[in-house]
N, C-alpha and C positions, 0 to 999 in steps of 0.2 A: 490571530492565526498567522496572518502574513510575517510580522515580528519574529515566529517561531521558527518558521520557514527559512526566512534571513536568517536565523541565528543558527540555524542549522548549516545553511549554506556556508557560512563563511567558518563555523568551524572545520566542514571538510575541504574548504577550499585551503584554511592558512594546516592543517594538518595532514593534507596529501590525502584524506582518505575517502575518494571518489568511488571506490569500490562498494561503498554502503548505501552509493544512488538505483541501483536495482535493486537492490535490496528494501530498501525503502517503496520502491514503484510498486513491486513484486507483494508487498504484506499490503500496500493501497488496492493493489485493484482485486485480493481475497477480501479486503474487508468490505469493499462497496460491493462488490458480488454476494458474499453474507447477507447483506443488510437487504440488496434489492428483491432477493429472493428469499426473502425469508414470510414464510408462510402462504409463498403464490404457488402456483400449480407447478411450475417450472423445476420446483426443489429439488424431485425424486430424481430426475434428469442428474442435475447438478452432482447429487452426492455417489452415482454410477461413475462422476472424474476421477474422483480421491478413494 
């Protein structure tokens, strides 16, 4: 994982394209929110966001 991460990293470091580091954060922390709330009480909450 960390490997993927580096390899991530330096391809937008050597191609300028730092613009896709929020982008990236932004679909992480939908998807750990997905996971965490998935099938706790909390959900109905959740899906009143979107």
């Amino acid at each position: 994982m960390t490997e993927f991460v580096l390899e991530l990293w330096d391809f937008m470091k050597e191609r300028k394209k730092f613009w896709l580091l929020p982008i990236l954060i932004v679909l992480l922390l939908f998807g750990t929110l997905i996971v965490l709330t998935q099938g706790s009480a909390v959900a109905p909450f959740i899906y009143t966001l979107f």
